[in-house]
C-alpha positions in Angstrom: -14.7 44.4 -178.9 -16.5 47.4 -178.7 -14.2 48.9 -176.2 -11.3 48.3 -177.7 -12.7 50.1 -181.2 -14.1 52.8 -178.8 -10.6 53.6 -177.3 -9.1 53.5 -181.0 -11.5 56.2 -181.9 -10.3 58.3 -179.0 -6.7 58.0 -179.7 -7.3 58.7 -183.4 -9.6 61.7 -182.0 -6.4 62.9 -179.4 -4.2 62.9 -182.8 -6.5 65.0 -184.9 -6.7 67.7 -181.9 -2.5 67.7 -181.8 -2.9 68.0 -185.6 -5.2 71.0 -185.3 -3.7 72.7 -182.9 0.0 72.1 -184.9 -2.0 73.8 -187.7 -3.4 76.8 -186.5 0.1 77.9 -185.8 -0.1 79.5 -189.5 -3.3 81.1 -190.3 -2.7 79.3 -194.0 -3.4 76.6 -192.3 -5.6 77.4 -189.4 -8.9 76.4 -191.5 -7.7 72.9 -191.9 -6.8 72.4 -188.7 -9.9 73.4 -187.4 -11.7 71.1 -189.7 -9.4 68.4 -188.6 -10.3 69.1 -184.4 -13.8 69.0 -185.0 -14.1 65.8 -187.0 -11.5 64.3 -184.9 -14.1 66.0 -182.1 -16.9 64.8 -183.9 -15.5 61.2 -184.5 -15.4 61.1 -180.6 -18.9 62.2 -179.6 -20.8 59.6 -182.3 -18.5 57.0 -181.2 -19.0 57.3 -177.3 -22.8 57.7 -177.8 -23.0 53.7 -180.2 -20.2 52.2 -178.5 -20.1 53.5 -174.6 -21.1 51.4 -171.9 -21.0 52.0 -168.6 -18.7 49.0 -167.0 -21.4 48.5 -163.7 -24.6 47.8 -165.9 -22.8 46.9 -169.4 -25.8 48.7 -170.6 -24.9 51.3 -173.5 -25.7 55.3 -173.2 -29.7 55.4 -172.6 -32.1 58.7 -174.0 -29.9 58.9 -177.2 -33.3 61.1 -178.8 -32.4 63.5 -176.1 -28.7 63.5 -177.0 -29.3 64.0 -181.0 -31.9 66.5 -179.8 -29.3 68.5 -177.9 -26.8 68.4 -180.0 -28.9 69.3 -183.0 -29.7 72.5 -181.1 -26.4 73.5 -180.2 -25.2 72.5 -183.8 -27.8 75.0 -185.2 -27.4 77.9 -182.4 -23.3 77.6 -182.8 -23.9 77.9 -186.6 -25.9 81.1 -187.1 -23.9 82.5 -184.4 -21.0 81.9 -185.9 -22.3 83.3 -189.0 -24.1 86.1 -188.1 -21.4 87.4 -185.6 -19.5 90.7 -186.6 -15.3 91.0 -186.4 -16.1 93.7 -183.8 -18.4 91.0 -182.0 -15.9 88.0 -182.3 -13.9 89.1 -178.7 -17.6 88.5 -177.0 -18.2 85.3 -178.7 -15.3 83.8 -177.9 -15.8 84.7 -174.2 -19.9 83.4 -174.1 -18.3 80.2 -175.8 -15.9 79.5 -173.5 -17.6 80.1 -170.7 -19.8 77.5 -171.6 -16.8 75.3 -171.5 -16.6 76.2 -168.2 -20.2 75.8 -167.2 -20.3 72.0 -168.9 -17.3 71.0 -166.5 -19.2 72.8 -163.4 -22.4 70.6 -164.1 -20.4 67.3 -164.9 -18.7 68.1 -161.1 -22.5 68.8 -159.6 -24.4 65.6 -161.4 -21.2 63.5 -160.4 -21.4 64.5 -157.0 -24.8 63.7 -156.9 -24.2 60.2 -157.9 -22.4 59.8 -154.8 -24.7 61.6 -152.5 -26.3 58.6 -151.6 -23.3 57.1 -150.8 -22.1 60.5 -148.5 -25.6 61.1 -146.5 -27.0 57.4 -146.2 -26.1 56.3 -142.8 -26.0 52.6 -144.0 -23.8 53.2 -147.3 -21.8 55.8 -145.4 -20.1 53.5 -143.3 -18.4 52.3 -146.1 -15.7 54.9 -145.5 -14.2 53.3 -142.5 -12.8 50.9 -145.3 -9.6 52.5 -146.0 -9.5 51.5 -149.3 -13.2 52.6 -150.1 -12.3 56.1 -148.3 -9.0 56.6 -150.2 -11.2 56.7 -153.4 -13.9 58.1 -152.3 -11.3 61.4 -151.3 -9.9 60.9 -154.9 -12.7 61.3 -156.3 -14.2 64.2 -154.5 -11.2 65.9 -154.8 -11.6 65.4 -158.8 -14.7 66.3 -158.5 -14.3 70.0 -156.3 -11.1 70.8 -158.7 -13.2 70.7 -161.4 -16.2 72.2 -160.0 -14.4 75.3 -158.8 -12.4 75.9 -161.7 -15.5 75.3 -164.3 -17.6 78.0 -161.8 -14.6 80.4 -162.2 -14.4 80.6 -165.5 -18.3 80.4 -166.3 -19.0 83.2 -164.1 -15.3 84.9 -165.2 -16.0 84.9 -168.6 -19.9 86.1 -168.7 -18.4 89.2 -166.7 -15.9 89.7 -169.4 -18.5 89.3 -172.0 -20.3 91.9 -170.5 -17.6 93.8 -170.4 -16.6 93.4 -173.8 -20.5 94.7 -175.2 -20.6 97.1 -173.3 -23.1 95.8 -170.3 -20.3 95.7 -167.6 -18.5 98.7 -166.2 -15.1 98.3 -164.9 -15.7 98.4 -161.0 -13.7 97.6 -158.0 -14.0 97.4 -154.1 -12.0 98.8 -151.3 -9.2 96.1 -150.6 -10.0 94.3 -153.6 -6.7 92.2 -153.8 -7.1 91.1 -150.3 -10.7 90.2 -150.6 -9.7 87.7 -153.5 -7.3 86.2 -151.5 -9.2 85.7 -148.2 -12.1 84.5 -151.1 -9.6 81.7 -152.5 -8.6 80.9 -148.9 -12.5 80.1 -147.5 -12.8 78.0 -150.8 -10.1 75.8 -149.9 -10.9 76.1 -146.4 -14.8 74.3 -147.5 -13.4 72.7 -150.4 -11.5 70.6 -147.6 -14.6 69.9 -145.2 -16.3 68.5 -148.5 -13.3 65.8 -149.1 -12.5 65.0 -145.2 -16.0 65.5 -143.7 -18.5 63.0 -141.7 -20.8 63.2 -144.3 -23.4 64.6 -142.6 -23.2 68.8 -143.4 -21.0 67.6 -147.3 -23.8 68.9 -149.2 -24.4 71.9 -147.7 -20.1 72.5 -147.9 -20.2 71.5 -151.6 -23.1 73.8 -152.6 -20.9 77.0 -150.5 -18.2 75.9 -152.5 -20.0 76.2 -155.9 -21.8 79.6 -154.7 -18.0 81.2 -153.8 -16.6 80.1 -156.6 -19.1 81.6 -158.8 -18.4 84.7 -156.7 -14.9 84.6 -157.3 -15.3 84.7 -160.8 -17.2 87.6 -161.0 -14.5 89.3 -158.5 -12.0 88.4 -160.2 -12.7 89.6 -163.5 -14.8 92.7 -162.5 -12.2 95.1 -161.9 -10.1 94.2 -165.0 -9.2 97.1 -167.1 -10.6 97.4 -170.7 -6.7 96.6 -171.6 -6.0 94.1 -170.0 -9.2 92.4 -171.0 -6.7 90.3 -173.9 -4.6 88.4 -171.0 -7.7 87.5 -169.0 -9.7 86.1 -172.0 -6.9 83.8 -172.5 -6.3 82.8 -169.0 -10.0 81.6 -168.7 -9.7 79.8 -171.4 -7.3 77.7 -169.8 -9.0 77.6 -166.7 -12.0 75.2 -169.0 -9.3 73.0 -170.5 -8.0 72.3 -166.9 -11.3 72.2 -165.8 -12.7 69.6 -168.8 -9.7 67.9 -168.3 -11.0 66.9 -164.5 -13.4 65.4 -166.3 -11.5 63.5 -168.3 -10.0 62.0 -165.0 -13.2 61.5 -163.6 -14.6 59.5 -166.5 -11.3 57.9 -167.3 -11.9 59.5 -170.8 -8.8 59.8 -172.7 -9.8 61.7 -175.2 -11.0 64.2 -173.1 -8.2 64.3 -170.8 -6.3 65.2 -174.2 -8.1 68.0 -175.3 -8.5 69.7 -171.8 -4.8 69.3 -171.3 -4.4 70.8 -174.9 -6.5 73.6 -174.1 -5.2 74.0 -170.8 -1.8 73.6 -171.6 -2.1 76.1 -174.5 -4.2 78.9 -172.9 -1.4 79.2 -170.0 1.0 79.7 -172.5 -0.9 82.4 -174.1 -1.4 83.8 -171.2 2.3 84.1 -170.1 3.4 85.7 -173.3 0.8 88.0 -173.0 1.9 89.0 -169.0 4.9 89.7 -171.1 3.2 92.1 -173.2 1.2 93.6 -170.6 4.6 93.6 -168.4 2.6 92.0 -165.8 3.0 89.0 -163.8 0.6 85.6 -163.8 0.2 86.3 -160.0 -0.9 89.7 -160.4 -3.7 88.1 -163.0 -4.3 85.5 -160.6 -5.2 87.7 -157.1 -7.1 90.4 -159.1 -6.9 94.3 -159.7 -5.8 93.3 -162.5 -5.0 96.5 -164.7 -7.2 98.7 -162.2 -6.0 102.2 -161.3 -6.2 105.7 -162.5 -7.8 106.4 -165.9 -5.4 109.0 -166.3 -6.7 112.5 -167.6 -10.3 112.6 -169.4 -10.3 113.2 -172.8 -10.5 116.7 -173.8 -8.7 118.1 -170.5 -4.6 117.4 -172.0 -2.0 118.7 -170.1 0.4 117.9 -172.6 2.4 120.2 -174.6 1.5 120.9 -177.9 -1.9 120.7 -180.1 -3.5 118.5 -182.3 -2.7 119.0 -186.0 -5.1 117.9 -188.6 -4.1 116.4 -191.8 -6.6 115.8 -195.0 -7.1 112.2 -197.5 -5.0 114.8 -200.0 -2.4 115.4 -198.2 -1.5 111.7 -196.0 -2.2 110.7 -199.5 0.4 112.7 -201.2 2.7 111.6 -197.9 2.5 107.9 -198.2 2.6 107.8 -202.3 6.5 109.0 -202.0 7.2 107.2 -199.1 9.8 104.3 -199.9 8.4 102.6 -196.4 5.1 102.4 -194.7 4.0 100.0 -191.6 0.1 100.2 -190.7 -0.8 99.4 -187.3 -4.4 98.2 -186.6 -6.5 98.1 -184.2 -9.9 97.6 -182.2 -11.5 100.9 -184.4 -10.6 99.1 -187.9 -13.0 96.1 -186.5 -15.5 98.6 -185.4 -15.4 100.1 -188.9 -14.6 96.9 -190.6 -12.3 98.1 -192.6 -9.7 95.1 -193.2 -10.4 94.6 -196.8 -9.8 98.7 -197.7 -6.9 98.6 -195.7 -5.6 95.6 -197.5 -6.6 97.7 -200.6 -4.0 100.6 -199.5 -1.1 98.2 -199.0 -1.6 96.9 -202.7 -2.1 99.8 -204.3 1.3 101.2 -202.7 3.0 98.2 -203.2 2.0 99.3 -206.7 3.9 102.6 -206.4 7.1 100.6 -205.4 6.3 101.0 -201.5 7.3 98.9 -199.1 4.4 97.8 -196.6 4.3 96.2 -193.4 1.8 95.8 -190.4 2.8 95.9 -186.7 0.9 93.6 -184.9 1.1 94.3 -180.7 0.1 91.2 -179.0 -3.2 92.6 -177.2 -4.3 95.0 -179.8 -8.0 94.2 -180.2 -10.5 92.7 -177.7 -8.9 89.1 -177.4 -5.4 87.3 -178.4 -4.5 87.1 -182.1 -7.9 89.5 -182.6 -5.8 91.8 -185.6 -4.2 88.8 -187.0 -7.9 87.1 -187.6 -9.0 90.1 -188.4 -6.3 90.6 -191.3 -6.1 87.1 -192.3 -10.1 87.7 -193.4 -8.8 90.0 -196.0 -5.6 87.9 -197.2 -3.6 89.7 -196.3 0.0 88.1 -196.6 0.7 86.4 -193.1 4.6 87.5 -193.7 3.7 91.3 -193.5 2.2 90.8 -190.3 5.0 91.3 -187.8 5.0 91.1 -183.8 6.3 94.0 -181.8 9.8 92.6 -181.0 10.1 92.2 -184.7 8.7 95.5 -185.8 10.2 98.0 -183.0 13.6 98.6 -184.9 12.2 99.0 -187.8 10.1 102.5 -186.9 13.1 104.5 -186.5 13.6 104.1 -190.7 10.0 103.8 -191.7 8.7 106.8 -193.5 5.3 107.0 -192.8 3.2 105.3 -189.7 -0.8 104.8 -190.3 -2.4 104.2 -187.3 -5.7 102.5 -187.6 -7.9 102.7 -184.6 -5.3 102.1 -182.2 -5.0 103.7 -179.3 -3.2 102.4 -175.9 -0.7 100.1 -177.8 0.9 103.1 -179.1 0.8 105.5 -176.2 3.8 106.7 -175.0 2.5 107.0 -171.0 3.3 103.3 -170.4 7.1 104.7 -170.5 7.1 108.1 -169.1 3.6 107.8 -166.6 4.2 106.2 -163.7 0.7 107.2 -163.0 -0.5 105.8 -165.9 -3.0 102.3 -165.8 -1.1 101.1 -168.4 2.8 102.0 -167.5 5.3 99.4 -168.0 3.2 97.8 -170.5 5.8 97.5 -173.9 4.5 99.2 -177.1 4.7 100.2 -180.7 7.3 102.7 -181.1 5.3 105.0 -183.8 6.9 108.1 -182.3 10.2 106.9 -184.0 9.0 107.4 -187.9 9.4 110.2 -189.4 6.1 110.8 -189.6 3.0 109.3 -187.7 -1.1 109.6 -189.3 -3.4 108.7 -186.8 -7.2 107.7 -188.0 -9.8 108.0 -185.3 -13.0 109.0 -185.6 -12.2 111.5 -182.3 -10.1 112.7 -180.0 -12.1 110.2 -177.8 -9.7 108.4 -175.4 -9.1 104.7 -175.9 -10.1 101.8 -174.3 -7.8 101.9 -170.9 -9.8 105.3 -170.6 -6.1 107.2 -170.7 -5.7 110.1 -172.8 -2.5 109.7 -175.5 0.3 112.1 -175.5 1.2 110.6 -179.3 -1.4 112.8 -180.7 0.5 116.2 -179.2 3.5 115.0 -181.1 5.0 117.4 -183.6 5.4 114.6 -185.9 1.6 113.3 -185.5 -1.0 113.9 -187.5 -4.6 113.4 -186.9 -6.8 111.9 -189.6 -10.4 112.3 -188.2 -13.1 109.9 -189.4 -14.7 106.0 -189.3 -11.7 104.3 -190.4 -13.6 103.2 -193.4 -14.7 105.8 -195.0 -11.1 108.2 -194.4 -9.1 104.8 -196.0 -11.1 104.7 -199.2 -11.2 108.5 -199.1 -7.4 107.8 -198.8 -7.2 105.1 -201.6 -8.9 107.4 -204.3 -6.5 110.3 -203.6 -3.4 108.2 -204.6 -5.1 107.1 -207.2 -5.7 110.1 -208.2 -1.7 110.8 -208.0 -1.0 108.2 -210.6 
């Protein structure tokens, strides 16, 4: 009886995390569909920990103090993170949480494999693998077991280097050969991985541990060398590396409503990932055997070789620019977190809207620190999701748009990844500002952006710098068309 309400719970658990995932598809909605995951989440977890038991001893889950304990800790940690955390901060959280993910699926893999060590290294129990039947699930197992070990240690390790990338802790770094020693890395892994599932028994330990050690290597090689903009594409991709890997667990526990949510996370992070490839122009292999975005940083700021000079434009006069333009698209990015300054800018688009302006947002797809990062950001100040468009949709529309406001943004408007073959970033599709008629650019200096390329936009004739935090120079910009009337 218990079982049977137990794997009604999970199914009605699996439903609420379609549901929730249906519903973050909107950002209208995305609040209720998180609040339907989590107590669909939560309905799980209390129902496993009254109603589990384990089918050998029929005995339900034992230390339950320890188990509230924990889970009252994490409860209270997640909280005041959650709350305390900054926009700017949000790209670093999301990478420290997930690599947790990651980290829970490793030691599931480890503590399971324990379980059978007795059963591996005890020359009386090991002899049980003659039995073809016994070996055949034995290998299933182990190989359960190793999948999810190696992919959990990838993206705990993986995503710890990107959050230390992301604050600032982690420089970009790469070795000679880098490519190739990721491969031959992913080929020894395989090569143990193996000797763990077909071995005698006697050295599988010491092959699982080498296992867990190079894959935790892995990670860190893999991510290491990542450039600052391709850090987007490989947040995503670890993330579904932990649904994949929780969804091992899922198999290994027969758990269905685990197997659900990895497959949901999985399933939805490798998605993400290929349209972001498309963004980046970039292929899923390329991610996959490292170097990922590596290369030349291009020309240090303050050393140009383009033609042209920087022109400098004041509040008063973008202001007197944008009041009579009949069209304006604002395009964010990582310096209007820094700065936050999502609620002035939302400010600006009212108060031309007011002056019969039309106002859009272009939204590139890795603009910010992780996927969706201007969208959340934007969302925060209510702004209208309908103003927020995607490149594809926003391109044409440059070419008869008055006035461009460039918040903060720096590579996903720079011309070099079409004319630079040179260039870290060529290839890579972007915002065609350079088409308006006019282009302001805030920044708070001539600093180059996060790729470490310098941008030949700013030489343009029709580009016009607006120095300052991004802040301060919108409201600054605010009160001077308000001061129009």
């Amino acid at each position: 009886m218990e079982n049977n309400i137990l794997q009604l719970i999970y199914l009605i658990a699996s439903i609420t995390f379609i549901l929730g995932l249906k519903f973050l598809g909107n950002p209208a909605s995305a609040r209720k569909g998180n609040l339907i995951a989590a107590f669909g989440m939560g309905l799980a977890i209390f129902g496993t920990i009254f109603l589990y038991k384990n089918p050998e001893t029929d005995m339900h889950l034992q230390h339950t103090g320890f188990i509230f304990a924990a889970l009252a800790i994490g409860t209270l940690l997640g909280f005041i993170a959650a709350k305390k955390v900054q926009m700017t901060a949000m790209p670093e959280m999301v990478s420290l949480f997930n690599g947790m993910g990651g980290a829970c699926a490793m030691l599931i893999s480890i503590i399971e494999f324990q379980h059978l060590g007795n059963t591996l290294t005890n020359p009386i129990l090991s002899t049980l693998v003659i039995n073809p039947d016994f070996s055949a699930a034995l290998s299933g197992k182990l190989m359960i077991i190793i999948a999810g070990m190696v992919i959990g240690s990838v993206s705990f390790s993986g995503s710890m280097i990107a959050w230390g990338k992301l604050s600032g802790k982690v420089k970009d770094k790469s070795l000679g050969r880098q490519q190739f020693i990721n491969i031959g890395l992913l080929l020894v892994i395989l090569a143990f991985s193996y000797l763990v599932i077909a071995g005698d028994g006697a050295n599988t330990s010491l092959f699982f541990y080498l296992v867990l050690a190079l894959s935790l290597l892995y990670g860190v090689l893999f991510v290491l060398p990542i450039g600052g903009a391709d850090m987007p594409v490989v947040i995503s991709l670890l993330n579904s590396f932990t649904g994949v890997a929780a969804a091992f667990g899922g198999f290994l526990y027969d758990n269905k409503v685990m197997l659900v949510g990895g497959i949901l996370v999985g399933s939805a992070g490798t998605l993400l990932t290929i349209v972001m490839c498309k963004a980046m122009n970039r292929s899923l292999l390329n991610v996959l055997i490292g170097n990922f975005g590596g290369g030349s940083k291009g020309e240090a700021a303050g050393t140009s070789t383009f033609e042209g000079s920087i022109k400098e434009v004041t509040a008063s006069d973008a202001a007197i620019l944008m009041r009579y333009a009949k069209k304006v698209i604002i395009v964010p990015g990582y310096g209007l977190a820094v700065a936050q300054a999502q609620h002035i800018v939302h400010d600006l688009e009212l108060l031309l809207e007011e002056e019969g302006v039309e106002v859009k947002y272009a939204i590139h797809p890795v603009a910010g620190r992780m996927p969706g990062h201007m969208n959340v950001l934007l969302a925060e100040s209510n702004v209208s999701y309908d103003k927020l468009l995607e490149m594809e949709e926003i391109n044409p529309e440059f070419a008869s748009t008055d006035v461009v406001l460039v918040v903060g943004a720096n590579d996903v408007v720079n011309p070099a990844a079409k004319t630079d073959p040179s260039s870290p970033i060529y290839g890579m599709p972007i915002l065609d500002v350079e088409n308006a008629s006019n282009v302001i650019v805030n920044k708070r200096s001539m600093k180059a952006g996060y790729a470490g390329i310098e941008n030949e936009l700013f030489y343009k004739p029709k580009t016009s710098m607006l120095f300052g935090d991004a802040k301060k120079a919108l409201t600054e910009l605010v009160n001077e068309i308000k001061a129009l009337g």
